[in-house]
C-alpha positions in Angstrom: 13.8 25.0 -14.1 17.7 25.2 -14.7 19.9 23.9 -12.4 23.4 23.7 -11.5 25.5 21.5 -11.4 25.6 21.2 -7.1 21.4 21.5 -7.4 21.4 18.5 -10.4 23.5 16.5 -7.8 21.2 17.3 -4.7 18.4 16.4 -6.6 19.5 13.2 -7.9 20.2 12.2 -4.6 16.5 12.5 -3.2 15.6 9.5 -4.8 19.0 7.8 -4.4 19.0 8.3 -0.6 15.8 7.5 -0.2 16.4 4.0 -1.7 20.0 3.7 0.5 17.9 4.2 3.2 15.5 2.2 2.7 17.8 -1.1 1.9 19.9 -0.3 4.5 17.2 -0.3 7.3 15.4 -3.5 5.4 17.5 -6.0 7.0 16.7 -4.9 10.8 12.8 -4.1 10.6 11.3 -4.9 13.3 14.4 -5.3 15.7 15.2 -3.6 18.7 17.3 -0.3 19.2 20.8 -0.7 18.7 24.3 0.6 20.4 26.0 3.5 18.7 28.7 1.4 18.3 27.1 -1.3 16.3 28.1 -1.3 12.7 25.0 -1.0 10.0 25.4 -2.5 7.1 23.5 -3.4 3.8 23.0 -6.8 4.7 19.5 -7.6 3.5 17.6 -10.0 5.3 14.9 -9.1 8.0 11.2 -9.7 8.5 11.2 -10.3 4.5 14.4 -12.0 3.6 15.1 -9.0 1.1 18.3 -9.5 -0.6 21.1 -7.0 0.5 20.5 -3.6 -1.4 17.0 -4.3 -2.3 14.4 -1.7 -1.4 10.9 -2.2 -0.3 7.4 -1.1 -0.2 8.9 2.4 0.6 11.0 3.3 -2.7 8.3 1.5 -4.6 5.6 3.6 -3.7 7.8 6.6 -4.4 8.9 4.9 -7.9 5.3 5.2 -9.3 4.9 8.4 -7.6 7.8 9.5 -9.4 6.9 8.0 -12.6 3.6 9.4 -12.8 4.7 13.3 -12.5 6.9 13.0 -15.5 3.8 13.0 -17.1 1.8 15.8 -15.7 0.9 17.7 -12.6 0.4 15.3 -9.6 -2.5 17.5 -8.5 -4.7 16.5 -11.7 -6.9 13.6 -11.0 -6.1 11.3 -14.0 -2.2 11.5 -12.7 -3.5 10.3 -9.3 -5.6 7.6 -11.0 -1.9 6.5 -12.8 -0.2 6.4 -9.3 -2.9 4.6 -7.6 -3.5 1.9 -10.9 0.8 1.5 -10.4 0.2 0.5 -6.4 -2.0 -1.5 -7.5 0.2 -3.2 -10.2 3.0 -3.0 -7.6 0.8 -4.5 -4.2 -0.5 -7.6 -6.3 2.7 -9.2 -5.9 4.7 -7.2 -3.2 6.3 -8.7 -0.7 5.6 -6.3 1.7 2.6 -3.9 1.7 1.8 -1.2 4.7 -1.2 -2.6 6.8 -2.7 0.9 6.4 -1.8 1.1 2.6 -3.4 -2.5 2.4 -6.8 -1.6 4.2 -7.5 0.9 1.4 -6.7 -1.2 -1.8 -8.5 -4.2 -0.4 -11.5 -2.1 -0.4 -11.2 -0.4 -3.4 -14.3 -0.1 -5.6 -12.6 1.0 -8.6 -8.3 1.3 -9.5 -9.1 5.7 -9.0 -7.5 7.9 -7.5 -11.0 8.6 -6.2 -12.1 5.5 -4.9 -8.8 5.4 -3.1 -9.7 8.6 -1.2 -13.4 7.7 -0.7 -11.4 4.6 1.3 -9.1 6.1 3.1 -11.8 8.4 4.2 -13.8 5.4 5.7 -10.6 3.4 7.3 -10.4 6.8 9.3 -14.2 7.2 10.1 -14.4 3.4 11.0 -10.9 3.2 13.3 -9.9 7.1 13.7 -6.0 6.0 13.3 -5.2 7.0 9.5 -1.9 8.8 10.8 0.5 6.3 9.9 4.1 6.6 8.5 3.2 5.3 4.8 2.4 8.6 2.8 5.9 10.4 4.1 7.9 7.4 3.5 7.2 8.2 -0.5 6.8 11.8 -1.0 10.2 12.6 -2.4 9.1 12.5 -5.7 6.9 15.6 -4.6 9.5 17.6 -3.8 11.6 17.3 -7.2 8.3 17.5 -9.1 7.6 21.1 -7.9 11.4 22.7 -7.6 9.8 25.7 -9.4 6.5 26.0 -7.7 6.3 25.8 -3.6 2.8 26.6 -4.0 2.1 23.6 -6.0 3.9 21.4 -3.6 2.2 22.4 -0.8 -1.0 21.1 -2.7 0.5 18.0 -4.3 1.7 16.7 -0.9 -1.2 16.7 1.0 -3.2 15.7 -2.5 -0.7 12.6 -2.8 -0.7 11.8 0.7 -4.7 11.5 0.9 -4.8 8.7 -1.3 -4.0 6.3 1.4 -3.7 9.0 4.7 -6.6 11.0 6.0 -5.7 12.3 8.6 -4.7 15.6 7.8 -1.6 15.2 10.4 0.0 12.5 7.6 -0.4 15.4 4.7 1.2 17.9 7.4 4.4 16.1 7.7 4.8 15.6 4.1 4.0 19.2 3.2 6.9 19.7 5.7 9.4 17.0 4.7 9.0 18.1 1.0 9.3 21.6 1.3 12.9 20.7 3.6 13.8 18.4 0.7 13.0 21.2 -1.9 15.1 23.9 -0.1 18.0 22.0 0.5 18.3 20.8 -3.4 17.7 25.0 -4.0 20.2 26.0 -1.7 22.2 22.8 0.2 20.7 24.2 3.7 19.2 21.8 6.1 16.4 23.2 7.3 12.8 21.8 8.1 11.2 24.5 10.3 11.6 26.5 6.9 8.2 25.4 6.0 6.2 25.8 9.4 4.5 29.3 8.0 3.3 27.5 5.3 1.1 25.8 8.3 -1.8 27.2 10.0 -0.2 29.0 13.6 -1.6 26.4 15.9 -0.3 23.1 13.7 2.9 25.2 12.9 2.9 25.3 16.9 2.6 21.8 17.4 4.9 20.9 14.6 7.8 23.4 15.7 7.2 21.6 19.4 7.6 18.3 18.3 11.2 19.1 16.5 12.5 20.3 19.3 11.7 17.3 20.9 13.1 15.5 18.4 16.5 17.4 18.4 17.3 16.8 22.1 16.3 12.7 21.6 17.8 9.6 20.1 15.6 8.1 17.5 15.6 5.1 19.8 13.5 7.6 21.9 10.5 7.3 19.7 9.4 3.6 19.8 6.0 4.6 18.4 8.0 5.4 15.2 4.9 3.4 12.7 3.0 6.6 13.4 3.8 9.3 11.0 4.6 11.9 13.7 7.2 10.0 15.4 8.4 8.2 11.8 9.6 12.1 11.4 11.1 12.8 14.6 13.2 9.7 14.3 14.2 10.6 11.2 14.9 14.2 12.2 16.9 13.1 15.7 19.0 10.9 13.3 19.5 13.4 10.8 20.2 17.1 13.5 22.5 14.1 15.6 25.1 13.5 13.2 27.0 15.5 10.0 27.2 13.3 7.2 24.8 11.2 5.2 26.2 7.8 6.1 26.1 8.5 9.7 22.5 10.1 9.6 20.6 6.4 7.8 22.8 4.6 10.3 21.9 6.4 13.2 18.1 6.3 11.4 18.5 2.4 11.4 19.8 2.1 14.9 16.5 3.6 16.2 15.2 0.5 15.5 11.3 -0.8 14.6 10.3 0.7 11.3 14.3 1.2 10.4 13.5 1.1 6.2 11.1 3.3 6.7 13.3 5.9 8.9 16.2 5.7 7.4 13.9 6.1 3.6 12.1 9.1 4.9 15.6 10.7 6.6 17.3 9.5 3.5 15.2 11.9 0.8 16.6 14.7 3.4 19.9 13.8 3.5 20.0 13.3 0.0 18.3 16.6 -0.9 21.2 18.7 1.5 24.8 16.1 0.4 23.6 15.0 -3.0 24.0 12.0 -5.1 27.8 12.1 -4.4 27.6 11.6 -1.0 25.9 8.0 -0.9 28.5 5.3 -1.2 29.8 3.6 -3.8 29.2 0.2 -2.3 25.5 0.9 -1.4 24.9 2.2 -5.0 26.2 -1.0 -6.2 23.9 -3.4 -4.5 20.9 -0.9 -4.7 18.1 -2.3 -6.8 13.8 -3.3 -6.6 10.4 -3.0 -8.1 10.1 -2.6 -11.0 13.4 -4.4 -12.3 15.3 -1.3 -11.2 18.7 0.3 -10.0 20.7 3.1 -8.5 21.0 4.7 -11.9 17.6 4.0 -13.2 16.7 6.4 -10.0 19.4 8.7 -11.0 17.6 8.9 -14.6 14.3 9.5 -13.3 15.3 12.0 -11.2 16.4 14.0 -13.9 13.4 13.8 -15.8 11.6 14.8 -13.1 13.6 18.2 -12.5 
């Protein structure tokens, strides 16, 4: 669809704040909450010894998802069997994969999109905990894929998200995230309950519940922040707490725990409201990661994508 010039920056900035996000928060996975007044930087390091500006398992994820939908509609099954034959590229030598993400490809009977379902399916009848944070970290691809279409979306979200997430509460949160991420590229509005009637009236409930929890918290509030539900309130505190998209991936990162993965998921937000122009120079500079890429490469397949 044709875009302006402010909508062509938004949507740039989708990928390109997911991926600030994401380095920025690399370097302090694991760690503890921090002050307000502690400075966040994109130092690298962490749990993986990333370099500083390099993103993770994250960006990755949403690079193949990304790469796939320039070539068709992420609802047909032969583009899902190119984004799950990518992971697999990707997980055979990635420094860090998801445990949840790694239960279903160690188990996978064929590189298909539908063996990967037919596993995930079984992770969640054998443990009954499929709900983690790994299919919203990467669903901003979604969102720019389906600018035109909020129907389509709706579908390709939860399709996307099943791949590695049964529980239907993962493919809620990233019908919901991409919707917000859509809307604010449209329009540059921040607004996530926007897509709660595109939910059934008692998960629209329980979604519109948890927000508002969300908006009178800290994301140092949710310490349970591996599990997709509080992954998205963490990102959301960070992001309703502060007015600028620096401030909301540091406030993100301070939350500590998962802090790439917060700061990734509130960075495809941020990006989709400020734009492209609104991530800092310096970060751009140092971003790069699978596959051999950089902050314009992301910039570039944004575009095709829209």
């Amino acid at each position: 669809m044709p875009l302006s010039a402010d909508q062509r920056d938004r949507a740039r900035g989708v990928l390109l704040a997911t991926a600030a996000g994401d380095a920025l928060g690399a370097g302090y996975e694991f760690g503890p909450p921090l002050p307000a007044d502690v400075e966040v930087t994109m130092r690298g390091g962490g749990g993986f010894d990333w370099a500083p500006g390099e993103w993770t398992d994250d960006t990755a994820m949403a690079i193949a998802i990304a790469e796939a939908a320039r070539g068709g509609d992420l609802r047909d099954e032969p583009v899902q069997d190119a984004i799950v034959h990518r992971w697999l590229e990707w997980a055979e030598h990635a420094t860090d994969v998801g445990n949840q993400t790694r239960a279903v490809f160690s188990v996978l009977e064929a590189p298909t999109a539908a063996a990967a379902r037919l596993a995930a399916q079984a992770l969640h009848e054998r443990t009954g905990h499929t709900a983690g944070n790994g299919s919203l970290m990467r669903t901003a691809p979604v969102a720019l894929a389906y600018l035109d279409d909020e129907g389509a979306l709706i579908e390709a979200a939860a399709a996307i998200s099943r791949l590695t997430h049964y529980d239907p509460e993962a493919g809620e949160a990233c019908v919901l995230w991409c919707l917000a991420m859509r809307h604010g590229v449209l329009t540059g509005d921040l607004d996530l309950r926007a897509g709660l009637t595109r939910l059934p009236r008692d998960r629209a409930a329980a979604w519109a519940e948890r927000l508002d929890v969300a908006e009178r918290s800290r994301p140092a509030d949710f310490a349970r922040n591996g599990w997709v539900v509080e992954a998205l309130q963490g990102a959301w505190s960070a992001i309703s707490g502060t007015s600028s998209l620096p401030d909301g991936l540091a406030a993100a990162v301070r939350g500590g725990r998962d802090t790439d993965t917060v700061a990734a998921i509130a960075g495809g937000l941020l990006g989709a409201v400020h734009g492209a122009a609104a991530v800092p120079d310096e970060w751009r500079a140092l971003l790069h990661g699978w596959p051999g890429r950089r902050a314009g490469d992301l910039i570039e397949l944004a575009d095709a994508l829209t």
